[in-house]
N, CA, C, O and CB atoms as a CASP TS submission, in Angstrom:
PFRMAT TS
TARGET T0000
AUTHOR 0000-0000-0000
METHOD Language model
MODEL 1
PARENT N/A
ATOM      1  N   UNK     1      -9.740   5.949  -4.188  1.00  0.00           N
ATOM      2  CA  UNK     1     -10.170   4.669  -3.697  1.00  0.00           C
ATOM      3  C   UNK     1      -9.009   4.040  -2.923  1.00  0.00           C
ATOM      4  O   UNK     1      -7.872   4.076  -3.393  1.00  0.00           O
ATOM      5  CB  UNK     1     -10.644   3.755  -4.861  1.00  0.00           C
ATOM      6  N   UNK     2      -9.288   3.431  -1.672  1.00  0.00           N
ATOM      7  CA  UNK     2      -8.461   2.877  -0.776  1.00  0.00           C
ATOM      8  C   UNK     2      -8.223   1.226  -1.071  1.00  0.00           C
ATOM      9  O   UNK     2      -9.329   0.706  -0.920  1.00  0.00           O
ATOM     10  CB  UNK     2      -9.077   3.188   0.612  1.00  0.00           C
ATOM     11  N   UNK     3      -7.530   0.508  -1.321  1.00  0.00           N
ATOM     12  CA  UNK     3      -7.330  -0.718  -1.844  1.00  0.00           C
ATOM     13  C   UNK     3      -6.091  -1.245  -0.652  1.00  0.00           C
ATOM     14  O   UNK     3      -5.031  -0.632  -0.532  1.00  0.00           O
ATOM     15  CB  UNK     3      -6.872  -0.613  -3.610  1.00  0.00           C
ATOM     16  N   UNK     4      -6.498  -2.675   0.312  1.00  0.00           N
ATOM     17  CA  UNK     4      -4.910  -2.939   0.734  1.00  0.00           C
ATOM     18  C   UNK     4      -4.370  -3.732  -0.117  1.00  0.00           C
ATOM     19  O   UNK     4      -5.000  -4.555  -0.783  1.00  0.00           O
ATOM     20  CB  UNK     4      -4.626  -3.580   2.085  1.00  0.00           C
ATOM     21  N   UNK     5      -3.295  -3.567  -0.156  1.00  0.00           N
ATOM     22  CA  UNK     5      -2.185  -4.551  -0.917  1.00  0.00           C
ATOM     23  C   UNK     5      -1.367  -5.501  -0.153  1.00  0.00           C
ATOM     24  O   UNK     5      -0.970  -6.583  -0.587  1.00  0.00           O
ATOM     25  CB  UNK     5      -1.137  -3.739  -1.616  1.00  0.00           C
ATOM     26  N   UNK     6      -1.169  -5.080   0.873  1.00  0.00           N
ATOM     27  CA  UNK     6      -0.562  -5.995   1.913  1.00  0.00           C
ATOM     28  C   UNK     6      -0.663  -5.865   3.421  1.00  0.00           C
ATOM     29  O   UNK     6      -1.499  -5.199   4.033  1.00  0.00           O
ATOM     30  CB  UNK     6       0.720  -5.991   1.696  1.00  0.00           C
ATOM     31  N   UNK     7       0.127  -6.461   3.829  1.00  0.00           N
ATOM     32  CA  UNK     7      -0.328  -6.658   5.991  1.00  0.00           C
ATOM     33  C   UNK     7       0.454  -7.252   6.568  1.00  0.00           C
ATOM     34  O   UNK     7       0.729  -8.420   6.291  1.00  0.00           O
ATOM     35  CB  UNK     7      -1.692  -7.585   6.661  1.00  0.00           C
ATOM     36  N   UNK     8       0.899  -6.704   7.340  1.00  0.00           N
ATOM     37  CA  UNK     8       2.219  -7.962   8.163  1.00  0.00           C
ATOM     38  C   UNK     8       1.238  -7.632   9.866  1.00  0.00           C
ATOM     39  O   UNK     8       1.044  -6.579  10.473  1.00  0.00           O
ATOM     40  CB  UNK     8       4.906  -7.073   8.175  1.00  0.00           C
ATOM     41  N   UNK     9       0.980  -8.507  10.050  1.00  0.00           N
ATOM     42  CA  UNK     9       1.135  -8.418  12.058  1.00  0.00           C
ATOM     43  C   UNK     9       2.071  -8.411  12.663  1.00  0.00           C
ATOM     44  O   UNK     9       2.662  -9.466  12.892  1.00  0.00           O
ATOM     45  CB  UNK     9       0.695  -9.411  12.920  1.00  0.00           C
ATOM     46  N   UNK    10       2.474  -7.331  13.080  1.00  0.00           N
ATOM     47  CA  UNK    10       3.934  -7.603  13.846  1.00  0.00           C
ATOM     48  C   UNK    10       3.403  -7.269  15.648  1.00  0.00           C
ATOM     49  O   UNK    10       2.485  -6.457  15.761  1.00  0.00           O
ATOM     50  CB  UNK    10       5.485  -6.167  13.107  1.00  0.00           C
ATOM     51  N   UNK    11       3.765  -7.659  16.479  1.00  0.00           N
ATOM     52  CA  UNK    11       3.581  -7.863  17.666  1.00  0.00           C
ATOM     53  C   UNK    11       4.515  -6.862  18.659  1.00  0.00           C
ATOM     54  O   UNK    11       5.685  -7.226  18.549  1.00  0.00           O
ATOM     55  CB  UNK    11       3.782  -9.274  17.800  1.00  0.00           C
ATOM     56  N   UNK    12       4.413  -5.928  19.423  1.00  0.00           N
ATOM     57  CA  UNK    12       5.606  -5.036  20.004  1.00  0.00           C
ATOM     58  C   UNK    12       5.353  -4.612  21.521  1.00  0.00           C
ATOM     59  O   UNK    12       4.394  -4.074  22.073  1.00  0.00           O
ATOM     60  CB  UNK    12       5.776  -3.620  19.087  1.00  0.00           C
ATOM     61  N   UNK    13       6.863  -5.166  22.077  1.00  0.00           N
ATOM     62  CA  UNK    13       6.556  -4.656  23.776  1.00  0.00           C
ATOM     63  C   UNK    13       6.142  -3.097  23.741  1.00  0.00           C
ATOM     64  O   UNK    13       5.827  -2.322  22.838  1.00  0.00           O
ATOM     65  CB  UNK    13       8.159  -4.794  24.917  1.00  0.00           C
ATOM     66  N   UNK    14       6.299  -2.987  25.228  1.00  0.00           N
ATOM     67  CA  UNK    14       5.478  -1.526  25.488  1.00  0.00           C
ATOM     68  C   UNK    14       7.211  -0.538  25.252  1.00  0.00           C
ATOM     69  O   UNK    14       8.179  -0.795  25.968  1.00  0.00           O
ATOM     70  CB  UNK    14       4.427  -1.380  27.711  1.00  0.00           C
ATOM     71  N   UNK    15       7.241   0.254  24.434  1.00  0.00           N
ATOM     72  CA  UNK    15       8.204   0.974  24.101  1.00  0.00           C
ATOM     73  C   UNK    15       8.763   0.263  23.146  1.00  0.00           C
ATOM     74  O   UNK    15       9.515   1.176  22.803  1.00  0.00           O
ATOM     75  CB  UNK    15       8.987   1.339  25.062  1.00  0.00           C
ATOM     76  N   UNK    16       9.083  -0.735  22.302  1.00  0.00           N
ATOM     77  CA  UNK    16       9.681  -1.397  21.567  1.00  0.00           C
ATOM     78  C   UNK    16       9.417  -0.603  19.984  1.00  0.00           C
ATOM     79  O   UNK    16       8.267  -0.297  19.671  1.00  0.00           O
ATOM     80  CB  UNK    16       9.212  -2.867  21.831  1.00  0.00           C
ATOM     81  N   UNK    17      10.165  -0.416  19.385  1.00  0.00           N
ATOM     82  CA  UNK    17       9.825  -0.232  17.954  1.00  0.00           C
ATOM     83  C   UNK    17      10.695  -1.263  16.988  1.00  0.00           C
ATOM     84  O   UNK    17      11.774  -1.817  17.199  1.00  0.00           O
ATOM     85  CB  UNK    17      10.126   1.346  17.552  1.00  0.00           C
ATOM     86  N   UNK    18       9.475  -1.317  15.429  1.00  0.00           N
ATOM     87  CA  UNK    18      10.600  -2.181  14.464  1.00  0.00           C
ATOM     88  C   UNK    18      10.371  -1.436  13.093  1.00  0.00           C
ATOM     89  O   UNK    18       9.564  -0.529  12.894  1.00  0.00           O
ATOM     90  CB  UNK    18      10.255  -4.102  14.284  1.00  0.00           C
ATOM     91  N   UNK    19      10.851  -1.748  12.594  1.00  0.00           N
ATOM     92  CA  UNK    19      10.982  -1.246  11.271  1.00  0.00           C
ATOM     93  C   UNK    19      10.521  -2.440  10.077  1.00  0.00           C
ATOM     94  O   UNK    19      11.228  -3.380   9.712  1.00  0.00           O
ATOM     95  CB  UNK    19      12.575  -0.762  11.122  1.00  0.00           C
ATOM     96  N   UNK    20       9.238  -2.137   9.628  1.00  0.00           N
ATOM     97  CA  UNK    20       8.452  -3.171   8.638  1.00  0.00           C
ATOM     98  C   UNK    20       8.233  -2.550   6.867  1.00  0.00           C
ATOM     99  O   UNK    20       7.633  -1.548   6.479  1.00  0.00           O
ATOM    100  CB  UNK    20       6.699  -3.409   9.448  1.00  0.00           C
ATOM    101  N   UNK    21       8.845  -3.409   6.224  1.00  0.00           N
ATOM    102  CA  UNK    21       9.107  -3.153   4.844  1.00  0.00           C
ATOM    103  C   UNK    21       8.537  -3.866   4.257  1.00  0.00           C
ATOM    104  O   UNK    21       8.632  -5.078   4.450  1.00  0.00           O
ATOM    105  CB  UNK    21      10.226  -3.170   4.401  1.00  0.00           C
ATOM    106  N   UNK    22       7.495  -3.153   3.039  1.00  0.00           N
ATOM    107  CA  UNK    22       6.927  -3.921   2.083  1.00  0.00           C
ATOM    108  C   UNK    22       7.376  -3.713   0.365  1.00  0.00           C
ATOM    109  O   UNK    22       7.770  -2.598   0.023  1.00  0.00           O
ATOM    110  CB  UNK    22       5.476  -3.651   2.337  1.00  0.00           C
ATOM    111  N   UNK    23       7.288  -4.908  -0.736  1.00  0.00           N
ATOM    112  CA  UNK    23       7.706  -4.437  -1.689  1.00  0.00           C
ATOM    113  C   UNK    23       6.883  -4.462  -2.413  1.00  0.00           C
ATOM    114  O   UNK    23       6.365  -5.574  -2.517  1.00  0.00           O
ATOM    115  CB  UNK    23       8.600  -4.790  -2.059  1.00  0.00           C
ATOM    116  N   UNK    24       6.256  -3.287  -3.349  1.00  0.00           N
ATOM    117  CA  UNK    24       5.215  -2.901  -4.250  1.00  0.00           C
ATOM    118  C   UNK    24       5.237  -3.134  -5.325  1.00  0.00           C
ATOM    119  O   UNK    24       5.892  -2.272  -5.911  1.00  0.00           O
ATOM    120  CB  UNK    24       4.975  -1.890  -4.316  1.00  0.00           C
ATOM    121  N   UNK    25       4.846  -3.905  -6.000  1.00  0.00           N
ATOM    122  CA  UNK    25       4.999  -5.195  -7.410  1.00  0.00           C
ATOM    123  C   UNK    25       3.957  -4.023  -8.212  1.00  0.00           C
ATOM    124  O   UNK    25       3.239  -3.115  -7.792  1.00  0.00           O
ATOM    125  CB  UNK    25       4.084  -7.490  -7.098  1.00  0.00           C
ATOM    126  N   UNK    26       4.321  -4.615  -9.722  1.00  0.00           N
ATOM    127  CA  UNK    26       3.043  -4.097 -10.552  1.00  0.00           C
ATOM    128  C   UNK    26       2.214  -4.758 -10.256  1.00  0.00           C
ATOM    129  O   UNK    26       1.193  -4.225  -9.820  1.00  0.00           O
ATOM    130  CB  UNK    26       2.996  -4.068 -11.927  1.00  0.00           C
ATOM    131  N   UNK    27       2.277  -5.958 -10.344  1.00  0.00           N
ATOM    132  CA  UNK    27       0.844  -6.860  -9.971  1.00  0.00           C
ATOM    133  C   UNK    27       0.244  -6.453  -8.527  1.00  0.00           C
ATOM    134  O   UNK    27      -0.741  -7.150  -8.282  1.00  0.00           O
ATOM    135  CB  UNK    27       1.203  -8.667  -9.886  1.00  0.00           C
ATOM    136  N   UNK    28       0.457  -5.801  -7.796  1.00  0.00           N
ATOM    137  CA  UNK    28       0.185  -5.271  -6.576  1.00  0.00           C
ATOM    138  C   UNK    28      -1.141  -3.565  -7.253  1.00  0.00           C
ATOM    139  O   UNK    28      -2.225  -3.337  -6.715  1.00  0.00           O
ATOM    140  CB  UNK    28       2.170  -4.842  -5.656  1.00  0.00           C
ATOM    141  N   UNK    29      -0.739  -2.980  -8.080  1.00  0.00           N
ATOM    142  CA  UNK    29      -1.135  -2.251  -8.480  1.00  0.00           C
ATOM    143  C   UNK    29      -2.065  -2.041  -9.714  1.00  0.00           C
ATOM    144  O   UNK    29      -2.361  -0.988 -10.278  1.00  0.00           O
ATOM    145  CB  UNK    29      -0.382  -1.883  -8.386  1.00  0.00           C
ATOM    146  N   UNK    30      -2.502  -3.502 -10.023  1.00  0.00           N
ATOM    147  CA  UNK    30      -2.731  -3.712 -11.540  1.00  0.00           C
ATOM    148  C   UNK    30      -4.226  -3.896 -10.728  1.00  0.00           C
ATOM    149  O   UNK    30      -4.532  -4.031  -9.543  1.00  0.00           O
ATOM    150  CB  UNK    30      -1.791  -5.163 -12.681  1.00  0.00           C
ATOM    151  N   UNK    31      -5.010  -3.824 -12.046  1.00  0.00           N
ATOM    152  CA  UNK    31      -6.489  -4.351 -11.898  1.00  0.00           C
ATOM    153  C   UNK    31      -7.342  -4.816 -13.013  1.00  0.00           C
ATOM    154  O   UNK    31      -6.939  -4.467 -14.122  1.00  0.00           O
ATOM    155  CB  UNK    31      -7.251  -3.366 -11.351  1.00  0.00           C
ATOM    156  N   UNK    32      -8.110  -5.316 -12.992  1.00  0.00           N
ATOM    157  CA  UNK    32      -9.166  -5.628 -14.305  1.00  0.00           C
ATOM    158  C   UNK    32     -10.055  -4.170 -14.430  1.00  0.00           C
ATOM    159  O   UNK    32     -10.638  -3.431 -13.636  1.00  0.00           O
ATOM    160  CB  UNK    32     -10.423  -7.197 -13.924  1.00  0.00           C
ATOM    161  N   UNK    33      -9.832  -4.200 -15.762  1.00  0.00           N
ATOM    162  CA  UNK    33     -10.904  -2.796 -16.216  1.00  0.00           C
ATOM    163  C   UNK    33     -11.989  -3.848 -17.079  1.00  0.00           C
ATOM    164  O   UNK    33     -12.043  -5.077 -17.097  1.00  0.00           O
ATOM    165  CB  UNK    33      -9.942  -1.177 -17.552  1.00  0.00           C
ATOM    166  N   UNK    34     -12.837  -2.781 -17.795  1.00  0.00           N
ATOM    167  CA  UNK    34     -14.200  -3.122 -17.587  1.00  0.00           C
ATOM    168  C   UNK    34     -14.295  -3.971 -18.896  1.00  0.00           C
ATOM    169  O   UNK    34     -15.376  -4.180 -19.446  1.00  0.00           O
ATOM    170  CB  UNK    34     -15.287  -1.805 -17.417  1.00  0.00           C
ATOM    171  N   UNK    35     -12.845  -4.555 -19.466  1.00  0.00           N
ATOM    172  CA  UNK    35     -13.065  -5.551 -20.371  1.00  0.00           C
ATOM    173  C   UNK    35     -11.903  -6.539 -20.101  1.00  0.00           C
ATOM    174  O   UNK    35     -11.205  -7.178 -20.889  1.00  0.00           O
ATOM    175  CB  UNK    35     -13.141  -5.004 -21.834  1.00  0.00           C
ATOM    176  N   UNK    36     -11.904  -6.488 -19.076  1.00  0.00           N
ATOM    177  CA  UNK    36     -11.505  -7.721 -18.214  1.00  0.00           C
ATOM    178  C   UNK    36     -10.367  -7.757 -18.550  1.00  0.00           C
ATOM    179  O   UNK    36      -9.965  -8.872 -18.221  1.00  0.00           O
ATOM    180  CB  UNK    36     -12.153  -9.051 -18.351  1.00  0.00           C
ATOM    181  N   UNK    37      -9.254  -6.983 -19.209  1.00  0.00           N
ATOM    182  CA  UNK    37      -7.718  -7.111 -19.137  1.00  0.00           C
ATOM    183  C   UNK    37      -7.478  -6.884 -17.582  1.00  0.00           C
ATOM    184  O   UNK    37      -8.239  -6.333 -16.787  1.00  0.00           O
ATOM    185  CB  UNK    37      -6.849  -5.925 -20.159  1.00  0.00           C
ATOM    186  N   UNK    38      -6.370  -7.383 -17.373  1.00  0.00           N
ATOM    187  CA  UNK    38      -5.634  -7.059 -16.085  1.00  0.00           C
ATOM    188  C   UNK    38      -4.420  -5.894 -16.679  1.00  0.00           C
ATOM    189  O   UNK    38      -3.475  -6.002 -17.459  1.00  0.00           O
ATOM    190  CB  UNK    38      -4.885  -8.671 -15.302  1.00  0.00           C
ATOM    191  N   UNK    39      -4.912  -4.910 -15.983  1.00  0.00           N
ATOM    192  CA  UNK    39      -3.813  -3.873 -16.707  1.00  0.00           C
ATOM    193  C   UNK    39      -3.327  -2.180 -15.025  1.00  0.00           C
ATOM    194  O   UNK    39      -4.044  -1.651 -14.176  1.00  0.00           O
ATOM    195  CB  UNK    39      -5.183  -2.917 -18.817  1.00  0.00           C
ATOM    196  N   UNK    40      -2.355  -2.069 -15.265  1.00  0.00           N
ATOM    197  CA  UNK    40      -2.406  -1.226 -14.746  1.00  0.00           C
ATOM    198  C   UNK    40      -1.854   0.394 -15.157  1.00  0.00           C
ATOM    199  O   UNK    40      -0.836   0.607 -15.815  1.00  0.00           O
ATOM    200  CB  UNK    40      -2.041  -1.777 -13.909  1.00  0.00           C
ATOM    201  N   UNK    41      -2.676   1.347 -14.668  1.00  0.00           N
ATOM    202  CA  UNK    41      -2.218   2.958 -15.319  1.00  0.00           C
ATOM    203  C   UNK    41      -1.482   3.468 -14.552  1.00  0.00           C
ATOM    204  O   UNK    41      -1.289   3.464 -13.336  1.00  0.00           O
ATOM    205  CB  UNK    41      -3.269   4.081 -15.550  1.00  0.00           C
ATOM    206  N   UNK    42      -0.721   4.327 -16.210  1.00  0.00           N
ATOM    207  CA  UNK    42       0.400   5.283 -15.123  1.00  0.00           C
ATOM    208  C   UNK    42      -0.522   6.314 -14.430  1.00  0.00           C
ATOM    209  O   UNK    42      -1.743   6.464 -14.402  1.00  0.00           O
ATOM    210  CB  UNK    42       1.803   6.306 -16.066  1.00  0.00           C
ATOM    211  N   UNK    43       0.452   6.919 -13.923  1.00  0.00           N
ATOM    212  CA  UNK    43       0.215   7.920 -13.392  1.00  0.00           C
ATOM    213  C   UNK    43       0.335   7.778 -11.409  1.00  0.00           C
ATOM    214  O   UNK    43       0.607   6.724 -10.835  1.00  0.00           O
ATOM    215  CB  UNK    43      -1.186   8.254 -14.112  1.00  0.00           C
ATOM    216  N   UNK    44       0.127   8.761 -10.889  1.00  0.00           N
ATOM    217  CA  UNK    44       0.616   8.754  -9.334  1.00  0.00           C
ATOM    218  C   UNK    44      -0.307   7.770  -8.574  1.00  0.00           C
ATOM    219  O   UNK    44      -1.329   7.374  -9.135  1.00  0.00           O
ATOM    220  CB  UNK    44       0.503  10.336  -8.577  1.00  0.00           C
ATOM    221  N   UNK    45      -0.006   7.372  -7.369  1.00  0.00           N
ATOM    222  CA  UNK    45      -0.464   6.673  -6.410  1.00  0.00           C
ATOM    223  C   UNK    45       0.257   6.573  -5.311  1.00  0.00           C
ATOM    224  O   UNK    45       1.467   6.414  -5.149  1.00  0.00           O
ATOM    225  CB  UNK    45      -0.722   5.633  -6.780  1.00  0.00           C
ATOM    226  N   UNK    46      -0.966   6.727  -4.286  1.00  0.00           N
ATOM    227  CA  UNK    46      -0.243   7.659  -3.064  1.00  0.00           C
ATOM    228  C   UNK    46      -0.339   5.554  -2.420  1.00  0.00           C
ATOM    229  O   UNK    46      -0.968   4.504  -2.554  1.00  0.00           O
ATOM    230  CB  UNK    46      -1.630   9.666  -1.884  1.00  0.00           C
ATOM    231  N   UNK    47       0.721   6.147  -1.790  1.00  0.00           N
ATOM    232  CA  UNK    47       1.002   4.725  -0.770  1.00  0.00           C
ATOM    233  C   UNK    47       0.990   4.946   0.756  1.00  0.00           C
ATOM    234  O   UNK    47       1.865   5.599   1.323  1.00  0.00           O
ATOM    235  CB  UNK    47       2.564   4.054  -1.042  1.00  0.00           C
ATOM    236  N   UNK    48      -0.188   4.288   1.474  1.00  0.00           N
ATOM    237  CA  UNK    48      -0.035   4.989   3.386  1.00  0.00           C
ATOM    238  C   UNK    48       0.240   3.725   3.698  1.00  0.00           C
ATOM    239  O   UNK    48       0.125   2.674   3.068  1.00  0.00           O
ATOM    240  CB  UNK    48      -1.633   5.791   4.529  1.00  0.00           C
ATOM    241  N   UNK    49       0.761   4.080   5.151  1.00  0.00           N
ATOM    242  CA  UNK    49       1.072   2.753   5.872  1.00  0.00           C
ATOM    243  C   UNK    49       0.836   3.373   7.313  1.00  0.00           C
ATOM    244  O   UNK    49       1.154   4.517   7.639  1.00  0.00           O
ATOM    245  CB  UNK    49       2.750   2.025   5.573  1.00  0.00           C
ATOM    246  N   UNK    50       0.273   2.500   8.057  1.00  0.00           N
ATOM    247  CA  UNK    50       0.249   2.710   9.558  1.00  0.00           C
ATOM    248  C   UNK    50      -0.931   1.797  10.107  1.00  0.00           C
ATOM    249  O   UNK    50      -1.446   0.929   9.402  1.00  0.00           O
ATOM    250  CB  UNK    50       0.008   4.346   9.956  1.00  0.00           C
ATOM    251  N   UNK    51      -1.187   1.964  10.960  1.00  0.00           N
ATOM    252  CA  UNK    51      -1.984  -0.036  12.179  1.00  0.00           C
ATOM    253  C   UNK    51      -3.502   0.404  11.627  1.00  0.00           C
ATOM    254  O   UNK    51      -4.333  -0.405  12.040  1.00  0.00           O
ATOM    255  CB  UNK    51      -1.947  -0.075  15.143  1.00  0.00           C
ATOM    256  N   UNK    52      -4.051   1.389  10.865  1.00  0.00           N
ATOM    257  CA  UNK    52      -5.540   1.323  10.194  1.00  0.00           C
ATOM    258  C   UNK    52      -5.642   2.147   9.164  1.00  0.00           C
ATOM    259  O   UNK    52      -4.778   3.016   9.044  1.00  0.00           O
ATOM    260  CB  UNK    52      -6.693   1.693  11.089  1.00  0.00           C
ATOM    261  N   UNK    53      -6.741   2.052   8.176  1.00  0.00           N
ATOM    262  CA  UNK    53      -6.976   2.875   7.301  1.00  0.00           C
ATOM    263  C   UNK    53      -7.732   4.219   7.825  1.00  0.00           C
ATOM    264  O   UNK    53      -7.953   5.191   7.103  1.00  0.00           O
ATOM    265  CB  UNK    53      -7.637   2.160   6.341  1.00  0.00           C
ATOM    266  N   UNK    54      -8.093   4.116   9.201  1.00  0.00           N
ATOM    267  CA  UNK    54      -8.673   5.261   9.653  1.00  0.00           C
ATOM    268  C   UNK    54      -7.385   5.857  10.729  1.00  0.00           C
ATOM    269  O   UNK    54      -7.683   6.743  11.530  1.00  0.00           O
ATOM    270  CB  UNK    54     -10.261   4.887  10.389  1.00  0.00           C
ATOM    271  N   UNK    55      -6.398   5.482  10.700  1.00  0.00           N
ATOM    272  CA  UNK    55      -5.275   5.867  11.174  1.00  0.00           C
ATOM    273  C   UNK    55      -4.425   7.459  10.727  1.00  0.00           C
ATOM    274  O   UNK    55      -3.607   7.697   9.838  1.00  0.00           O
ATOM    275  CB  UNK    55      -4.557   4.698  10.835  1.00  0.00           C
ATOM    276  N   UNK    56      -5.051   8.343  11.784  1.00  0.00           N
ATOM    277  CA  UNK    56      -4.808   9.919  11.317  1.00  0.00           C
ATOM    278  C   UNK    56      -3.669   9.794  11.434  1.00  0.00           C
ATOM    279  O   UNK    56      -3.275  10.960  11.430  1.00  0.00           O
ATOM    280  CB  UNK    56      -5.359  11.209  12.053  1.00  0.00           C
ATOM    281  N   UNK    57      -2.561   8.973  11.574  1.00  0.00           N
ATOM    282  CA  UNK    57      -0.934   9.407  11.488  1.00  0.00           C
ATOM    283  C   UNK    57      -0.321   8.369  10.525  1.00  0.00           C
ATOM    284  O   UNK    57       0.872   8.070  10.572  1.00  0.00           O
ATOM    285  CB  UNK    57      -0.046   9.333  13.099  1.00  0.00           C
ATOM    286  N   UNK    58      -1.055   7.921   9.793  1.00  0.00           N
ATOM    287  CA  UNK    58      -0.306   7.244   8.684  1.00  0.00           C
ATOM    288  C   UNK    58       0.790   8.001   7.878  1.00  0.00           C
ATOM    289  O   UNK    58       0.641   9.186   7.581  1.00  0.00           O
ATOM    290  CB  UNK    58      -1.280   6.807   7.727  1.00  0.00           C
ATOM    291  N   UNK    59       2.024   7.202   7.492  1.00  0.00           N
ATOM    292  CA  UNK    59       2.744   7.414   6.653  1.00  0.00           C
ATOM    293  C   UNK    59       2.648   7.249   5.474  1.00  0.00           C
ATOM    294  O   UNK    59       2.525   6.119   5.003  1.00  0.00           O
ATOM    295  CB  UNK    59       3.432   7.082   6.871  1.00  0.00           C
ATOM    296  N   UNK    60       2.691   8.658   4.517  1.00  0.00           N
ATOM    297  CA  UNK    60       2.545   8.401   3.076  1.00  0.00           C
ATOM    298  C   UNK    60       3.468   8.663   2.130  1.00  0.00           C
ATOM    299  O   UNK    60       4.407   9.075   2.810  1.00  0.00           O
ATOM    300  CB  UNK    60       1.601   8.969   2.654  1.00  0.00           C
ATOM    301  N   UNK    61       3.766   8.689   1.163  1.00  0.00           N
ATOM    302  CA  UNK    61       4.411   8.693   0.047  1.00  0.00           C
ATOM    303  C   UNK    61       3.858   8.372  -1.392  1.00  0.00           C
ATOM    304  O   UNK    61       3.073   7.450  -1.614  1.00  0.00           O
ATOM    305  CB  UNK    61       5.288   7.968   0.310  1.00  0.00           C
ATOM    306  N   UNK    62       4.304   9.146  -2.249  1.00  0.00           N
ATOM    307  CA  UNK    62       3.610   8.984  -3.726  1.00  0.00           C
ATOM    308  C   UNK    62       4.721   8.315  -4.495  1.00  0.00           C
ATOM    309  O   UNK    62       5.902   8.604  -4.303  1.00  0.00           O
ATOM    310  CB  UNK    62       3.118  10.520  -4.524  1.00  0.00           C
ATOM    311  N   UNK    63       4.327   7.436  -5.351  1.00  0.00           N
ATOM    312  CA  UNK    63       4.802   6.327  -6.009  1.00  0.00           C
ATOM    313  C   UNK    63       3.974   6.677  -7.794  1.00  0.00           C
ATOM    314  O   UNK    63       2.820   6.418  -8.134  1.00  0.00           O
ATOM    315  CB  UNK    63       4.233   4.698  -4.980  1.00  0.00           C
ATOM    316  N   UNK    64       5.273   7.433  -8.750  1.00  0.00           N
ATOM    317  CA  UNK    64       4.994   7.371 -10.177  1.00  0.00           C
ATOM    318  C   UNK    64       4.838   6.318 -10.846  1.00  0.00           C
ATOM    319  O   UNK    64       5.843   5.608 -10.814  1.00  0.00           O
ATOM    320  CB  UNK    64       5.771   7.884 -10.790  1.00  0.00           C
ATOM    321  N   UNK    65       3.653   5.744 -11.690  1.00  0.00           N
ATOM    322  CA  UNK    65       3.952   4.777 -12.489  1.00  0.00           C
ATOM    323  C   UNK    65       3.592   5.244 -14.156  1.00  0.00           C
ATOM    324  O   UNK    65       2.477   5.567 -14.565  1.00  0.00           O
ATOM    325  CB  UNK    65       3.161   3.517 -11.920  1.00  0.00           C
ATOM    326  N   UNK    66       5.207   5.160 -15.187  1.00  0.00           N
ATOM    327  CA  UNK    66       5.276   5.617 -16.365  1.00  0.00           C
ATOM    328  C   UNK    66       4.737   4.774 -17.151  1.00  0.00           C
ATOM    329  O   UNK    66       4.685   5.001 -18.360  1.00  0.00           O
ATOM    330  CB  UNK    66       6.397   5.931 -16.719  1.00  0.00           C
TER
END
């Protein structure tokens, strides 16, 4: 399941690049299960980043939670 967690608009001339950093909280990763705790599970979760979720060149990385 695809969930965003965050979004920056950043704006860029034609050739310009920047470098955009986000920081991934538990509460970023937590959710209500089906008795309404807010809780979140370990285990892996892949993290993409790039200008869409249908974006075939997104950057990913997997992120452990113990």
């Amino acid at each position: 399941m695809k969930s965003l967690k965050d979004f920056k608009k950043v704006f860029l001339r034609k050739g310009e690049t920047k470098q955009v950093e986000f920081t991934i909280t538990p509460e970023k990763l937590s959710f209500y299960d089906r008795k309404m705790n807010f809780i979140i599970e370990p285990g892996e979760f892949e993290i993409m980043g790039g200008s869409s979720s249908r974006d075939i060149d997104l950057q990913e990385t997997i992120l452990t939670v113990k």
